[in-house]
GUDRENLO-572085 format. One record per residue: residue in three letters; residue number from 1; x, y, z of N, C-alpha, C in turn; chain. Coordinates in Angstrom, 3 decimals, decimal comma, always signed. Example, Ala and Ser with C-alpha at 12.3 -4.5 7.8 and 13.67 -1.06 7.14 Angstrom:
BEGIN
rovex aa = Ala | i = 1 | nu = +13,190 | nv = -5,690 | nw = +7,800 | cau = +12,300 | cav = -4,500 | caw = +7,800 | cu = +13,200 | cv = -3,300 | cw = +7,800 | ch = A
rovex aa = Ser | i = 2 | nu = +12,850 | nv = -2,250 | nw = +7,080 | cau = +13,670 | cav = -1,060 | caw = +7,140 | cu = +12,900 | cv = +0,030 | cw = +7,870 | ch = A
//
This chain:
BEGIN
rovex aa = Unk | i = 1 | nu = -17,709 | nv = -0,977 | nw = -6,522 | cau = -17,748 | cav = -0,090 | caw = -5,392 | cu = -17,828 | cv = -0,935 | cw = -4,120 | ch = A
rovex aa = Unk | i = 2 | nu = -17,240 | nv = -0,530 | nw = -3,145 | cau = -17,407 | cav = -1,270 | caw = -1,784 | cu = -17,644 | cv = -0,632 | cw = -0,917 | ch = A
rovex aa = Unk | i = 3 | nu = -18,389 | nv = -1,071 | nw = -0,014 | cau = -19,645 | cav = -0,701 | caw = +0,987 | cu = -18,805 | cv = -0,234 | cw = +1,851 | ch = A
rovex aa = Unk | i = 4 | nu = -19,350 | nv = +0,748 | nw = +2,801 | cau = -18,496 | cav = +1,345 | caw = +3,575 | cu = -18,019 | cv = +0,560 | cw = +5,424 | ch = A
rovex aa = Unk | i = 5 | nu = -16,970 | nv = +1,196 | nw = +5,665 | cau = -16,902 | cav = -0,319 | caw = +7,088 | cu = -17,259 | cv = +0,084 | cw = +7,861 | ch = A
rovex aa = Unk | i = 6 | nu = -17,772 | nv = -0,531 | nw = +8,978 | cau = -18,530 | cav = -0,705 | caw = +10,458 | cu = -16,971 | cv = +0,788 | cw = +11,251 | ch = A
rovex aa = Unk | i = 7 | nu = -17,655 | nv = +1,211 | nw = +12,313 | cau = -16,804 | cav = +2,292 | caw = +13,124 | cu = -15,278 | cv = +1,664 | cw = +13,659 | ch = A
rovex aa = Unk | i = 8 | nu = -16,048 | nv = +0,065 | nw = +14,118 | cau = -14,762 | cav = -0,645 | caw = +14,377 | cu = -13,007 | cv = -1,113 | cw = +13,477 | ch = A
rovex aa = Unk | i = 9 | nu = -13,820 | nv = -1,218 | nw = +12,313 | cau = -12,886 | cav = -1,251 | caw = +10,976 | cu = -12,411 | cv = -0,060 | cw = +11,004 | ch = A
rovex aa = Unk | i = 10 | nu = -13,033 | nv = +1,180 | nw = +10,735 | cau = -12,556 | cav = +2,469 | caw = +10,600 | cu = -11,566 | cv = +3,543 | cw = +11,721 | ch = A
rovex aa = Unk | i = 11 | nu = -11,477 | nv = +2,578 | nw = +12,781 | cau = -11,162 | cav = +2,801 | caw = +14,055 | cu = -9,418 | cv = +2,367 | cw = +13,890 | ch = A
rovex aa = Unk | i = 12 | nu = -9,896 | nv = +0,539 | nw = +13,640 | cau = -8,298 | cav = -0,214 | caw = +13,542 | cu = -8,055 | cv = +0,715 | cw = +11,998 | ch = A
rovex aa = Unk | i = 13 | nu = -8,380 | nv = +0,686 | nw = +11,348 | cau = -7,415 | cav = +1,370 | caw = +9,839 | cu = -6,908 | cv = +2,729 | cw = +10,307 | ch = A
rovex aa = Unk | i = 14 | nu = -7,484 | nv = +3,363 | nw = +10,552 | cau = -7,000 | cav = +4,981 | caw = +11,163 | cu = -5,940 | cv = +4,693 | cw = +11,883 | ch = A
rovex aa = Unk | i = 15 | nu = -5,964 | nv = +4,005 | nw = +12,849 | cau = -4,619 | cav = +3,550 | caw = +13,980 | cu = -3,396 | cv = +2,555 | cw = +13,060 | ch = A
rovex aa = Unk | i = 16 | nu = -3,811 | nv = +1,709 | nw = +11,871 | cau = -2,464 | cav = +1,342 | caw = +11,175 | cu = -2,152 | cv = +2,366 | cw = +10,144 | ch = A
rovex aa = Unk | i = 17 | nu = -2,441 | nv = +3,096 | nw = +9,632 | cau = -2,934 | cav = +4,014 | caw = +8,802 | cu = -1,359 | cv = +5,310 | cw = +9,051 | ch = A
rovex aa = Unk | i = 18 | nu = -1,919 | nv = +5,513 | nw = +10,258 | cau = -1,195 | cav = +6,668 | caw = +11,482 | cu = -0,082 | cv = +5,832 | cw = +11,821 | ch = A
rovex aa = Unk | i = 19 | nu = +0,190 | nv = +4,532 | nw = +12,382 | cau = +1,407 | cav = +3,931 | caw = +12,834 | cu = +2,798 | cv = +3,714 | cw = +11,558 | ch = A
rovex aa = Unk | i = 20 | nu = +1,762 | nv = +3,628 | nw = +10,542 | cau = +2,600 | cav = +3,164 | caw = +9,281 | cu = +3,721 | cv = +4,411 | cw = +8,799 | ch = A
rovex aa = Unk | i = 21 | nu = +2,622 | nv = +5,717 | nw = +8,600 | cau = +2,661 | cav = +6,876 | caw = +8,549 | cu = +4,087 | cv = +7,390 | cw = +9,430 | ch = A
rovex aa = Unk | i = 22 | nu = +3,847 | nv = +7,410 | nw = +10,409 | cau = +4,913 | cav = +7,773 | caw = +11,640 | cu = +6,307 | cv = +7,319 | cw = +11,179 | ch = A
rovex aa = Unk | i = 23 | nu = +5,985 | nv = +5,875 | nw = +10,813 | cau = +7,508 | cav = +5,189 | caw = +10,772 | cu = +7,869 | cv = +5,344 | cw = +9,337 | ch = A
rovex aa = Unk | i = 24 | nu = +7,099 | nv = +5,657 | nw = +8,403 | cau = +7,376 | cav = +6,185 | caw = +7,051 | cu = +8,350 | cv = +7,313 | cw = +7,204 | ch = A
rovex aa = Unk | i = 25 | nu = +7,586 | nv = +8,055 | nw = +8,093 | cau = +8,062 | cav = +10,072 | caw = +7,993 | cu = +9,549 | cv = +9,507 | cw = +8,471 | ch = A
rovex aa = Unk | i = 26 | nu = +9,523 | nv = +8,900 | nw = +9,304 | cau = +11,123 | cav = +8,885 | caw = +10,078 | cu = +12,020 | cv = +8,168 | cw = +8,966 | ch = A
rovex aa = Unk | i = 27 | nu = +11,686 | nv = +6,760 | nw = +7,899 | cau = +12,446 | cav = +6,408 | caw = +6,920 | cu = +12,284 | cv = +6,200 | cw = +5,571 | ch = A
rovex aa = Unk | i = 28 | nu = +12,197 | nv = +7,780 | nw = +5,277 | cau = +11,251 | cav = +7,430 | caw = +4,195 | cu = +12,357 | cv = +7,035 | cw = +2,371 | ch = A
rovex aa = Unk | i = 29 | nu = +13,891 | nv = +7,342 | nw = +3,050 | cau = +14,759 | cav = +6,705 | caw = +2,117 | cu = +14,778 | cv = +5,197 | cw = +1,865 | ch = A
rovex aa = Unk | i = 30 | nu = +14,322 | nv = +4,277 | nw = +2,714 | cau = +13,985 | cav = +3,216 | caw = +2,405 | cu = +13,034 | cv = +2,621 | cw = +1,491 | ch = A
rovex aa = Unk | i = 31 | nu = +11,580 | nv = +3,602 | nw = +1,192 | cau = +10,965 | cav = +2,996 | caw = +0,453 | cu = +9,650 | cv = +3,920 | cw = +0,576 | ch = A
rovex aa = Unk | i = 32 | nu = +8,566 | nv = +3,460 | nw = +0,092 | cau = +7,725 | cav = +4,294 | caw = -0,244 | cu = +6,127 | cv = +3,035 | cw = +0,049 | ch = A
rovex aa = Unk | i = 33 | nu = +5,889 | nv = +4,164 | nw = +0,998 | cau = +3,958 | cav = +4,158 | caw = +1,961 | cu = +2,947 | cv = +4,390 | cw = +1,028 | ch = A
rovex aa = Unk | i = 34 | nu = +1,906 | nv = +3,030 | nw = +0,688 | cau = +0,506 | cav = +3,399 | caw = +0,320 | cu = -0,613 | cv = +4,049 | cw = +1,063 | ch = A
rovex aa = Unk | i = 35 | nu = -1,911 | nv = +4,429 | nw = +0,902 | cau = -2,774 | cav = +4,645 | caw = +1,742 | cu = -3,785 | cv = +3,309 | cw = +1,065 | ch = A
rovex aa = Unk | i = 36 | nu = -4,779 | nv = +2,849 | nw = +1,489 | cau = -5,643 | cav = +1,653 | caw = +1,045 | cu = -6,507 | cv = +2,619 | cw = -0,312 | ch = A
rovex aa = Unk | i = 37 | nu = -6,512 | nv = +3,387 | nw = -0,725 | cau = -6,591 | cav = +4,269 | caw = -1,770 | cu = -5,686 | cv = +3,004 | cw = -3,299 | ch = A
rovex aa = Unk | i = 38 | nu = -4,828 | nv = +2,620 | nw = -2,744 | cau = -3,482 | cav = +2,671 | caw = -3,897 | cu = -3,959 | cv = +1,223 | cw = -4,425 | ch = A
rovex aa = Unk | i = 39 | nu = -4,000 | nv = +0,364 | nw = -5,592 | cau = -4,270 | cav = -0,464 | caw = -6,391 | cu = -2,420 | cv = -1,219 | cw = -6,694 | ch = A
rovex aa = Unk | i = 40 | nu = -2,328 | nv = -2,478 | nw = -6,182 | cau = -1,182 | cav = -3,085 | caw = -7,094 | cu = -1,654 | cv = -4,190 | cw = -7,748 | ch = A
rovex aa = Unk | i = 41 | nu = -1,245 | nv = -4,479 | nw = -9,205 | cau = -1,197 | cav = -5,754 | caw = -10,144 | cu = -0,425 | cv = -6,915 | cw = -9,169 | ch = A
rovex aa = Unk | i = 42 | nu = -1,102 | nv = -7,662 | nw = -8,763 | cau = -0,239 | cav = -8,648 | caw = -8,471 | cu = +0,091 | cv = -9,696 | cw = -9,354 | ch = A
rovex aa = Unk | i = 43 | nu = +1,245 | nv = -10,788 | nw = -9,316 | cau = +1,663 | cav = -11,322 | caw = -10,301 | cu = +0,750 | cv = -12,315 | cw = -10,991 | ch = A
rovex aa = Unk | i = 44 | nu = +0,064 | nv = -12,776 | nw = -10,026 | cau = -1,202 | cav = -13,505 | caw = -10,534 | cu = -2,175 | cv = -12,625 | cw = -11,415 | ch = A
rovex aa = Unk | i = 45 | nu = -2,011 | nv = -11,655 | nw = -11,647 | cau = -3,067 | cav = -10,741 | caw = -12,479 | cu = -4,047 | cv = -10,162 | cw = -11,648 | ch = A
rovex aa = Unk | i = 46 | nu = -4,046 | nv = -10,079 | nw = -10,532 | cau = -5,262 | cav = -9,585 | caw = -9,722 | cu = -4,744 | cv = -8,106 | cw = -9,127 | ch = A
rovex aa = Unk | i = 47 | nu = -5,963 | nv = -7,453 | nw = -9,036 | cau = -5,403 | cav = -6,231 | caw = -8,897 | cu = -6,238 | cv = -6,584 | cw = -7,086 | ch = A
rovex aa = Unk | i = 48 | nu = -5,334 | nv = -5,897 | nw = -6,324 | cau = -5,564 | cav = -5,788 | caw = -4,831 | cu = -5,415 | cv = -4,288 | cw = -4,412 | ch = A
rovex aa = Unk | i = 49 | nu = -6,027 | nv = -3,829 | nw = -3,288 | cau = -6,029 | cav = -2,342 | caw = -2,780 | cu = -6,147 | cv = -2,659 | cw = -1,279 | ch = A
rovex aa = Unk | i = 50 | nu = -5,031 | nv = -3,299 | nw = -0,940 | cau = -4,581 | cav = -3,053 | caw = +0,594 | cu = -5,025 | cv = -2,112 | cw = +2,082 | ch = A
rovex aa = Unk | i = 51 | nu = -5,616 | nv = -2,201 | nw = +3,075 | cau = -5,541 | cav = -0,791 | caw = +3,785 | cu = -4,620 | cv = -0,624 | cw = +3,931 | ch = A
rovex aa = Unk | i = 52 | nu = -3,222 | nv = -0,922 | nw = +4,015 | cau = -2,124 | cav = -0,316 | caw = +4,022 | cu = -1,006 | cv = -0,973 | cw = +3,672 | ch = A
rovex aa = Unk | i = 53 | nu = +0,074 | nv = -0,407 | nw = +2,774 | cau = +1,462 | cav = -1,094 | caw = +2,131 | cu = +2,355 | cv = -0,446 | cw = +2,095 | ch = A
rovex aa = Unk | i = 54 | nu = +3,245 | nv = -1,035 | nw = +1,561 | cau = +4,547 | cav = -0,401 | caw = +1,787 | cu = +5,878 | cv = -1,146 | cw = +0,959 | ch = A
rovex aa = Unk | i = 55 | nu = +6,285 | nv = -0,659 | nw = -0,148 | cau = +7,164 | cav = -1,012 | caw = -1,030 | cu = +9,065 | cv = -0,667 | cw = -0,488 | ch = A
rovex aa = Unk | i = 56 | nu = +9,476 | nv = -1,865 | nw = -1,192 | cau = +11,152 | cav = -0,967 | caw = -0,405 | cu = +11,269 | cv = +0,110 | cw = -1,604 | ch = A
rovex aa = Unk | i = 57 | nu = +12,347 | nv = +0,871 | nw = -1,736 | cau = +13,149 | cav = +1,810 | caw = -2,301 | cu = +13,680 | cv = +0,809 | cw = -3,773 | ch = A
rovex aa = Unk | i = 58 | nu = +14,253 | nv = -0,349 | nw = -2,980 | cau = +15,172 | cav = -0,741 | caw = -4,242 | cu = +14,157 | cv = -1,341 | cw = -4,999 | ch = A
rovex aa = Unk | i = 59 | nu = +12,965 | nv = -1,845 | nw = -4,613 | cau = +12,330 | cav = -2,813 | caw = -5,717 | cu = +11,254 | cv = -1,688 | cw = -6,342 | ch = A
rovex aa = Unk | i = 60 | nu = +11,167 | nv = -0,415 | nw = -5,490 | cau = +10,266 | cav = +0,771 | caw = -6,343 | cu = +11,151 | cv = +0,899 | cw = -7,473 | ch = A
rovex aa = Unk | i = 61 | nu = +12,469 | nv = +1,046 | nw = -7,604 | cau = +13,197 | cav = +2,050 | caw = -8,640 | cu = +13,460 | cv = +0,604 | cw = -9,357 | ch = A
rovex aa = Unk | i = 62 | nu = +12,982 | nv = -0,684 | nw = -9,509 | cau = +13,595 | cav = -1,591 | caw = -10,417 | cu = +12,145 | cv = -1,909 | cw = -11,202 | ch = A
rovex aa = Unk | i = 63 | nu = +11,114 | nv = -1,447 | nw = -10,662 | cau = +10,106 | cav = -1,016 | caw = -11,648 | cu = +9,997 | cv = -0,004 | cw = -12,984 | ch = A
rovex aa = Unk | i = 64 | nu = +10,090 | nv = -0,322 | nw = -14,190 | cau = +9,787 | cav = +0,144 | caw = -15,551 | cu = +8,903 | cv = +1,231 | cw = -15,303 | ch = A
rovex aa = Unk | i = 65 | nu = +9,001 | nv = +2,658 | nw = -15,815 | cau = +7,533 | cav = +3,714 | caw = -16,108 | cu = +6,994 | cv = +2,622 | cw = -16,506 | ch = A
rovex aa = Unk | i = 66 | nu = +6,294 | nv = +1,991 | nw = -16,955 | cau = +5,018 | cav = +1,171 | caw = -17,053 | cu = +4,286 | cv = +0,209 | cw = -16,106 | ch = A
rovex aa = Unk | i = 67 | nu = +5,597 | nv = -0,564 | nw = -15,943 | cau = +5,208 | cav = -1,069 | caw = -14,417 | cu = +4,513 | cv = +0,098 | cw = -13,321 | ch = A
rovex aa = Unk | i = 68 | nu = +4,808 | nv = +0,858 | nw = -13,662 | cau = +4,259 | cav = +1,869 | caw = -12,215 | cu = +3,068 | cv = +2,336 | cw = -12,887 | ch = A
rovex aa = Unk | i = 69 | nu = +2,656 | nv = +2,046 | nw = -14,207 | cau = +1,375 | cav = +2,417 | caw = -14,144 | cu = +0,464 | cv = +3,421 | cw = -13,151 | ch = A
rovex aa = Unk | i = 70 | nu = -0,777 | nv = +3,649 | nw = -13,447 | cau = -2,001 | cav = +3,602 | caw = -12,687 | cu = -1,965 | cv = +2,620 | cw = -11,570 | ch = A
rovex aa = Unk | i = 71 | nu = -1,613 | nv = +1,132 | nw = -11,338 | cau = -2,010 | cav = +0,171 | caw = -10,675 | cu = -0,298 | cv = -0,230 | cw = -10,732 | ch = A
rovex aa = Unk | i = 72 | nu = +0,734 | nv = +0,219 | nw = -10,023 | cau = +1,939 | cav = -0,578 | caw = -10,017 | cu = +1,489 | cv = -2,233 | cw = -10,150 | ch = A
rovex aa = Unk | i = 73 | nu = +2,439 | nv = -3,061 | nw = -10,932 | cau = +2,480 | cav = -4,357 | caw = -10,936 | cu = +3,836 | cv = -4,546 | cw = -10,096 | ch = A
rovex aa = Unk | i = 74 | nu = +2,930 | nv = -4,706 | nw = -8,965 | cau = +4,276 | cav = -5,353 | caw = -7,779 | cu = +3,358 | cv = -5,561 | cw = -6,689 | ch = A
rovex aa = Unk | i = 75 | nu = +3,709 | nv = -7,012 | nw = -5,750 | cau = +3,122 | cav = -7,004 | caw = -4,259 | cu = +4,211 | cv = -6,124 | cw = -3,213 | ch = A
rovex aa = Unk | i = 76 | nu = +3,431 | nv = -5,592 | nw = -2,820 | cau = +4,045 | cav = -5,013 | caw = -1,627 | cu = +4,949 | cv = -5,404 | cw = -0,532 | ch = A
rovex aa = Unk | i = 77 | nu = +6,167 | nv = -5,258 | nw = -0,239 | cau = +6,661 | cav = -5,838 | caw = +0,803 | cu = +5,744 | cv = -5,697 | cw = +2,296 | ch = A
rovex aa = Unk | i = 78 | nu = +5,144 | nv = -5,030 | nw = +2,250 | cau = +4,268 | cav = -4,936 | caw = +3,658 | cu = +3,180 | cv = -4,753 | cw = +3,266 | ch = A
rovex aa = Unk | i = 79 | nu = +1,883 | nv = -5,705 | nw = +3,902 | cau = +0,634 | cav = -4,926 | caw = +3,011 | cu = -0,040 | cv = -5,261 | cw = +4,678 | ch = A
rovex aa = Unk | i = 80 | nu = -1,352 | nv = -4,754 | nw = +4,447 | cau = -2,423 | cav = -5,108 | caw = +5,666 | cu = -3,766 | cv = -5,206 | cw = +5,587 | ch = A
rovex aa = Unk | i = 81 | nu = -4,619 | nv = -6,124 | nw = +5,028 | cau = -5,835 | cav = -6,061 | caw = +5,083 | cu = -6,588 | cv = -6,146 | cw = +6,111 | ch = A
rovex aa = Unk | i = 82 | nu = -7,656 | nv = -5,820 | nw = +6,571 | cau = -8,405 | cav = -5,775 | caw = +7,820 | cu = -9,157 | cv = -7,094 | cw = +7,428 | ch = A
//
């Protein structure tokens, strides 16, 4: 479990959160928006949960039903940790 963040953290995530969001809605045939909610396997075996990512289209659909799991095994083309 992880502790919850200071107003300032919660301030900048809401504002990339919302910016990401925006430019998602407008292209969203390109690819597909996490919320920091979302878990990916990275190739090293570590599972990471981003405040915010963002996968293309072509490398979502070259993922296996399994690969997409619970925890897709893929890094994100866009990710953002605070």
């Amino acid at each position: 479990m992880n502790p919850p963040t200071g107003w300032e953290t919660g301030e900048r995530n809401r504002s990339l959160t919302g910016q990401l969001d925006r430019w998602y809605e407008e292209n969203e045939d390109l690819g597909k928006a996490f919320d920091s909610s979302t878990g990916f396997v990275l190739p090293n075996g570590a599972t990471r949960s981003p405040d915010a990512s963002w996968v293309s289209q072509e490398r979502w659909e070259g993922l296996t039903p399994e690969q997409k799991g619970t925890f897709a095994n893929i890094c994100p083309d866009l990710s953002k940790r605070q």
